[in-house]
N, C-alpha and C positions, 0 to 999 in steps of 0.2 A: 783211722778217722778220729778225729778231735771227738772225746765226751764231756757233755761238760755237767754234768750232774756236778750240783753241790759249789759249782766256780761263782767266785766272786767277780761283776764284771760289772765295768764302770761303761758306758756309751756317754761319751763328748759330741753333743750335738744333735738336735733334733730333729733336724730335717729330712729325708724322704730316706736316703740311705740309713742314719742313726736310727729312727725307726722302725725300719724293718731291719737293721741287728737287734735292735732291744729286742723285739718282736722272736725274733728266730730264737735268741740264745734262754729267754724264758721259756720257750715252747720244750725247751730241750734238760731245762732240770736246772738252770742256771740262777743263780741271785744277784739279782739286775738293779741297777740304779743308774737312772741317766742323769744326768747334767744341760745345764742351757743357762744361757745367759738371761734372754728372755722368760718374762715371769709367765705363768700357766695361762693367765688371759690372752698371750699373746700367742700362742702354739696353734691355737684350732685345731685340724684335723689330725697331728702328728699325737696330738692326746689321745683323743677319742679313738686312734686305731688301735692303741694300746691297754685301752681299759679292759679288755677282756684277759689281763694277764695280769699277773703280781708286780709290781712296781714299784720303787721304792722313787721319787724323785726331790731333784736337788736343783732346784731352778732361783732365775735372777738372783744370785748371788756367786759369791765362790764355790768353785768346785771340791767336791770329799776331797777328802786326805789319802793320796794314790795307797797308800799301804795297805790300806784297807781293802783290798782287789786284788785277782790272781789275776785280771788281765782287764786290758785298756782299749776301749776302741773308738778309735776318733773316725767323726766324720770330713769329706772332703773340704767342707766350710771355712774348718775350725783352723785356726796360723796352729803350725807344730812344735812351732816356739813357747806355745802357752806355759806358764810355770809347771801346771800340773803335770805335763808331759814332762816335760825338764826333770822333774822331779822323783817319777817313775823312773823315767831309763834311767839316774841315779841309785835308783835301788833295786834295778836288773827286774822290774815288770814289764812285761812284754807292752807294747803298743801295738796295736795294728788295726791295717784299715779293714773296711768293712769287705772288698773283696779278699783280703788275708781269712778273714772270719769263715766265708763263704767257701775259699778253696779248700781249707782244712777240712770241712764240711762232705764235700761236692762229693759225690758214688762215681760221679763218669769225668769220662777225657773232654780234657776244655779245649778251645781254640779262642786266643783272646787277639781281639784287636787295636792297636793303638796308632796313633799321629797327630800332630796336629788339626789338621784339616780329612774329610773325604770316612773317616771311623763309621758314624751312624750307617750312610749308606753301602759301604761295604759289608759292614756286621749285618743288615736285612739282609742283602745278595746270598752272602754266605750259608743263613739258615733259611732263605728257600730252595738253595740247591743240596742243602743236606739232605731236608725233606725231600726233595725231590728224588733222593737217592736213597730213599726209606729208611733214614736216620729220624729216632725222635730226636728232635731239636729243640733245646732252649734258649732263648734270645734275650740278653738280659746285659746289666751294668748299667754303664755309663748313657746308655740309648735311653732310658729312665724306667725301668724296672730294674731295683737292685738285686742283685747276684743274688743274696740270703733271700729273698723271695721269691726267687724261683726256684729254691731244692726242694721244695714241697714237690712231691710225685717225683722226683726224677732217680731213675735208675739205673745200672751199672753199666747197662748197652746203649743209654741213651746219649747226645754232645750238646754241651754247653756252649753257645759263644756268646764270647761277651764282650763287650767294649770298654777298656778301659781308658781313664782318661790318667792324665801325671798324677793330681789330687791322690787318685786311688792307688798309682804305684807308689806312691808315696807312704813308707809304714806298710809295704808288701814284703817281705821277707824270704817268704820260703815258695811264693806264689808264681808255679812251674805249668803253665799250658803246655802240653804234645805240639799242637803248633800256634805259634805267632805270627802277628802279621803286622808291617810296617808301612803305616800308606807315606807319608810326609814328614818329616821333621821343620817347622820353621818358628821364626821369633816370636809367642805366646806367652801371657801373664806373666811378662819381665815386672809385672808389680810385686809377682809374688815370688818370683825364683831368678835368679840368675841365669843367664844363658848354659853354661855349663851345668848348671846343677839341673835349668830342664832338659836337654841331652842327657844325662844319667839317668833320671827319673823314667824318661820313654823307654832307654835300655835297658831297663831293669826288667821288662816283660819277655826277654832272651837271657838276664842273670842267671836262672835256673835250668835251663837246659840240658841236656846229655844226648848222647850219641843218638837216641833213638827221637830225638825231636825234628823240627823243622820249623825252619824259620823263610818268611815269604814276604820278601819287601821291594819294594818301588824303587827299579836302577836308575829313572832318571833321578832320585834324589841322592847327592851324594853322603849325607850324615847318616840314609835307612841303610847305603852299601857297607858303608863305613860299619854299622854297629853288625849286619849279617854277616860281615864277612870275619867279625871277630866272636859269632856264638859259635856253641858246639853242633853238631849234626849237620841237617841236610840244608842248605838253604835252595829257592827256588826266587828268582826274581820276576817281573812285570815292568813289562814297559810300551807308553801308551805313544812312544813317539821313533819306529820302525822296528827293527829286528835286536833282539840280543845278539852276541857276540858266541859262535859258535860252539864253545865250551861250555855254555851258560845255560843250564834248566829252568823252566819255567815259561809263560807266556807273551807273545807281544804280537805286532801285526808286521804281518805280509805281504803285501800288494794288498788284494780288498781283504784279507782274511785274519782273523782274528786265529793266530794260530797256538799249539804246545808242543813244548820240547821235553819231554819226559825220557830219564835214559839213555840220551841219545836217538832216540825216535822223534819225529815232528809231526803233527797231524794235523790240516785244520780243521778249527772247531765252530766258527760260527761266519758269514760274512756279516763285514765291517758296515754296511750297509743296513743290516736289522738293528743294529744301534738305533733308537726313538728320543733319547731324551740327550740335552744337550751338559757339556762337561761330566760323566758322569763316566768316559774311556775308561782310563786307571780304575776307578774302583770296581767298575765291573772285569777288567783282567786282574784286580787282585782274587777277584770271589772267584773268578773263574780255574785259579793256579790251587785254591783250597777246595773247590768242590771238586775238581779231578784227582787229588791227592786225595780225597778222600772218600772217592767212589763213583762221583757223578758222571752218568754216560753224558757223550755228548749229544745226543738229541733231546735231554733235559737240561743242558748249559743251552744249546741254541733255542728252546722255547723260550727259557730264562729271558735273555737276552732280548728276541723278539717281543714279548709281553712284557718286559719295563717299564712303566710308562714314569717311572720317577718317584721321590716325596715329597710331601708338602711342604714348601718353604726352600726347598731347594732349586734354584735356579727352575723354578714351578711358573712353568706356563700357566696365565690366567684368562688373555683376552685378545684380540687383533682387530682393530679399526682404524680406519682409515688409514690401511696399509701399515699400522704400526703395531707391533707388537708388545705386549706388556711382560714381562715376566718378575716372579716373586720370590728373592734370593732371601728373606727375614735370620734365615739361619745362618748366615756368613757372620761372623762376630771379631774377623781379625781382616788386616787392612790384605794377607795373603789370600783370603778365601773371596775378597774383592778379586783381586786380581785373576784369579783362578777362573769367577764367571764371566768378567769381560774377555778374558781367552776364548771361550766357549762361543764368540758371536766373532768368526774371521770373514761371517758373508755379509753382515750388516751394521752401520756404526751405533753407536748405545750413546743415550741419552742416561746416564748414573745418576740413581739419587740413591746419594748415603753421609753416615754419620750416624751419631748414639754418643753414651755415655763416654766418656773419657775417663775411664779407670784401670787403665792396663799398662798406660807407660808405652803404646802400639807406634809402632814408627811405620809413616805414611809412605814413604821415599820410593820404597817400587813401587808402590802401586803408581804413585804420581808420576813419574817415571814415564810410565806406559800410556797416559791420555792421551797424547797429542798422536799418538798413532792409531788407537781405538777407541776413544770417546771424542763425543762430536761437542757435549757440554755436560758439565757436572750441576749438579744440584745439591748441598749439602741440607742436613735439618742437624739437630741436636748440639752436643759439647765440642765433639769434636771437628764441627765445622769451620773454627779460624785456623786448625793445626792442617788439616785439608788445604784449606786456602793458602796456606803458606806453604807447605810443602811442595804444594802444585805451581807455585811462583819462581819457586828455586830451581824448577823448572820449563821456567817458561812458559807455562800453559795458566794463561787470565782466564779461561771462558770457564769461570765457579760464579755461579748465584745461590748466596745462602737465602733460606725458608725458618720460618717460625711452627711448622707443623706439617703433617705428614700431609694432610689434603693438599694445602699451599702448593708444596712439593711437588706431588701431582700434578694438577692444574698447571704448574709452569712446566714440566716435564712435556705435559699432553702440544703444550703454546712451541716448544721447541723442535719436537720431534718429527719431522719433515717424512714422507713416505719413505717406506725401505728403512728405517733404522727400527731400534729398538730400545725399548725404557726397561732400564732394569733397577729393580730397587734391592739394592745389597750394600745392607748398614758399614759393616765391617767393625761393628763395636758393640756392645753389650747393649740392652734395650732399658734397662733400670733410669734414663734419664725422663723419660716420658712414658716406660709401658711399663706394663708387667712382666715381663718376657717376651720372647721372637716370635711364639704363637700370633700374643695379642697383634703385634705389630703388622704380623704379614696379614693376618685376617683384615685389619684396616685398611692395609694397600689394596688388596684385595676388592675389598667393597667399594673402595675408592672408584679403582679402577672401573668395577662394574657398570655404578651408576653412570659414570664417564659412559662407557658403552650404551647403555640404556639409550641416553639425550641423545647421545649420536645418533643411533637409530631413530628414536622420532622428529629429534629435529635437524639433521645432515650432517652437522660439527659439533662438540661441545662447544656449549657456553663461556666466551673469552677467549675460543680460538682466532687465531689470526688468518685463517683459510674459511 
């Protein structure tokens, strides 16, 4: 285990992860000085949780002079291109991210989770059926409690899962989980990575591998088969759309049954039927392929499963009136994870409102693709409402009305929405052009929608409805 008494160590970046490395690696004997661009006014809380440690800091300006450091830890934020970095790995000073920091760290066996899409709710699944299987569990990464802040208390018998996102494999090195998990691989922050180099970066959480690991990914996607079926150890697949292929270990469905193939044995483990929340297949057979690997009976998988009920922001049920249902996707933030929850609706057509920021370089094209078979009319709000409207043209499908604001949105969503369908609002873009984050946003739709409910009830229709 990494000691770092006495190490000189730089943190690039202040934000939520950079500070709880600073955080960790002072606790531990280490001589800390962080870095940020932003001057000390502008930090707020990422200071103050630091004050009760020794600190040296190097803010709104240029960063120290890397020699000065026996090691370098950048946060997910920060381009890795920065000269400072450039400049280290020129003089053979390690870089690394803050889950590198953390794994060095860590007393027990990880299981980390990564994909584009489907991560967060798999990584919960996962550590309530650990628990379930009287594992202490810790839940941590990318889901937003960083890795270095949850080694506090943890110990040698306990498991970590954590969800890692590219950012964090990025400047991961030597960071080897027992088992990994691969939900999806698709076109994400081509702002910031090339297509190839983000394929690498998700492989990289199987880099470390050896005979006694396991790797557990998503066969309907070909790039998770593709990187499992080139780690070392056991792989175990899932798949949410019939049977694996007879050779094939791991989970999928049955007729109604969510079944496992362990060893050449099959058993089912839950009916397909106690499933409660909508899109949400796949990540519960991936948690289900790691909690029986790694101990969970199945009458703790099938409670699992039947008590469900979802997370917030996730294709999250809000409200049903006048026969129409509302649901609240705010966490979709790619035009895939669109696509993914209008899948999720093959009994009723969707009334979509989305759009957000345009800062990803995100290509529309499947998703547009797909409206004219399951969306009845789009609704865009934010930046990327004309690249929507256009992509959906080159396809054929006219029926986009853009909005100037989330209420708007609503309000013509609610004017659109004919009994039997469903309004779903999933951005597929980042929330930075009008919120503060996907919380803020869905909390909006959210209230939105409520108050819509409320007038219904007192007065039969909302106001400006056409019925």
């Amino acid at each position: 285990m990494l000691i770092l008494d006495d190490v000189t160590v730089l943190v690039i970046g202040l934000g939520t992860s950079g500070v709880s490395a600073a955080a960790c690696c002072a606790s531990r004997g280490a001589a800390v000085t962080v870095t940020d661009h932003r001057p000390a006014d502008q930090l707020g809380a990422g200071r103050d949780a630091l004050a009760s440690h020794s600190i040296t800091y190097a803010l709104g300006a240029q960063p120290p002079d890397p020699e000065n450091f026996d090691l370098i830890i950048r946060s997910p934020g920060v381009p890795n291109d920065l000269p400072v970095l450039e400049s280290a790995r020129r003089l053979d000073i390690p870089v690394w991210s803050e889950v590198e920091l953390a794994y060095a760290l860590c007393p027990c066996p990880i299981i980390a989770i990564t994909g584009t899409n489907g991560k967060s709710t798999t990584t919960v699944l996962i550590g309530e059926l650990l628990r379930a299987a009287g594992r202490t569990t810790h839940v941590a990464g990318n889901i937003g409690r960083p890795f270095t802040s949850a080694l506090t208390g943890m110990a040698a018998d306990d498991v970590a899962v954590i969800e890692v996102s590219a950012g964090q494999l990025e400047n991961s090195h030597r960071f080897g989980p027992l088992t990994s998990v691969l939900t999806n691989v698709r076109p994400e922050h081509m702002d910031l990575y090339g297509w190839d180099y983000y394929i690498s970066l998700k492989s990289r959480v199987v880099r470390n591998h050896t005979a006694d690991r396991t790797t557990v990914a998503n066969y309907d996607d070909d790039l998770c088969r593709s990187i499992a079926a080139n780690a070392p150890g056991r792989v175990l697949y899932f798949t949410a759309h019939g049977e694996l292929p007879a050779d094939t270990e791991g989970v999928f469905l049955s007729g109604d049954w969510i079944t496992a193939r362990f060893d050449g044995i099959c058993r089912p483990v839950a009916r397909l039927d106690r499933l409660r929340v909508r899109g949400a297949t796949a990540n519960i057979l991936a948690a289900v392929a790691v909690g029986l690997l790694w101990g969970a009976a199945v009458e703790a998988v099938d409670a699992l499963i039947a008590g469900y009920t979802g997370r917030e922001h996730v294709i999250e049920y809000v409200a049903t009136f006048d026969d129409v249902a509302y649901y609240n996707d705010s966490k979709a933030t790619n035009p895939w994870s669109v696509l993914h929850a209008v899948e999720a609706f093959p009994d009723r057509p969707v009334v979509l409102i989305t759009g957000g920021k345009d800062d990803k370089n995100a290509d529309f094209d499947g998703l547009c693709a797909a409206f004219a078979d399951r969306v009845a009319h789009v609704v865009t709000i934010g930046e990327t409402a004309p690249r929507i409207a256009a992509a959906a043209r080159q396809h054929g499908y006219t029926a986009v009305t853009a909005t100037h604001s989330l209420e708007e949105a609503v309000a013509l969503a609610r004017r659109l929405a004919v009994p039997g369908h469903a309004v779903l609002f999933s951005p597929g873009a980042n929330s930075k052009d009008m919120f503060t984050d996907h919380r803020t946003r869905g909390e909006l739709f959210k209230q939105v929608v409520e108050r819509l409910h409320a007038s219904t009830a007192l007065f039969g229709t909302a106001p400006g409805s056409d019925r």
